[in-house]
N, C-alpha and C positions, 0 to 999 in steps of 0.2 A: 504494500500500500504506500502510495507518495503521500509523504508531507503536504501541509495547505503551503507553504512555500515553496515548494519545488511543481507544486500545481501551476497550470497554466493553456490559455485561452488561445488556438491559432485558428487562422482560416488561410486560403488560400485564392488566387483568384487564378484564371485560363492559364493556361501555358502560353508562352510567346512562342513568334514564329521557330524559333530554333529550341524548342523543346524545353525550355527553363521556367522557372516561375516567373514570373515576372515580380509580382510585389507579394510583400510577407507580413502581415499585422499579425503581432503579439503584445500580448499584454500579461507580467506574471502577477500573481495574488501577492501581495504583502504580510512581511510576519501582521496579523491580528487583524487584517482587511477582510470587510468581508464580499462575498461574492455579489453582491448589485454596486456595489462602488468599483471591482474589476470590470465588472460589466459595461457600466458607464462611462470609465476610461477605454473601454475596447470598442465600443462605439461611437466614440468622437475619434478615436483612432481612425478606425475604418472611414470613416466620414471626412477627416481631414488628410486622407492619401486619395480620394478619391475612387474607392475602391468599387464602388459600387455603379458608380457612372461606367466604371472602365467593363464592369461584369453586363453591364446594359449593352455597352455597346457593340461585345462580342458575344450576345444573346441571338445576332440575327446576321447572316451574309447579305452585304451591300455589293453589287455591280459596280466595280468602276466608274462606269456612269452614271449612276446614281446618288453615287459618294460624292460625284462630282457638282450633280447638280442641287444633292443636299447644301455643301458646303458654300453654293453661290446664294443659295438664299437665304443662308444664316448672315452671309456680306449683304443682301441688299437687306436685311431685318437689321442690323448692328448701324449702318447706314441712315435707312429711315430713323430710328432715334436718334443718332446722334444730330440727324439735322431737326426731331423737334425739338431735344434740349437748346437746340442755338439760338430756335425761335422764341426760346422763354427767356 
């Protein structure tokens, strides 16, 4: 049986194109910590690597072309507000 310190919380997200993990959130339990306080550091974790964005967006295969014309209308959406911000 492990110790509450030597306990500890991983996940992982896809593998990258050459076969490795790509990112690694851990978070270990503290002497006298208890498990919703590691929890809550494990998920601002995960949240502040972006992990879950990254798990979305290898959730679904994009064509080429589509990736492409995603990405042009995320530039005309970042565009159009920044010219209403100018207007204000």
């Amino acid at each position: 049986m492990t110790s509450p310190r030597n306990a500890g919380i991983t996940t992982t997200v896809p593998l990258d194109e050459f076969g490795g993990v790509s990112r690694l959130a851990e978070v270990r339990i503290q002497e006298g910590e208890s498990l919703e306080n590691a929890l809550r550091r494990f998920k601002r974790k995960v949240q502040q690597e972006d992990i879950i964005k990254e798990v979305k967006r290898h959730s679904f295969y994009l064509k080429p072309g589509e990736k492409k014309r995603v990405k042009e209308a995320l530039a005309r959406k970042r565009s159009r507000k920044k010219a209403r911000k100018e207007q204000d």
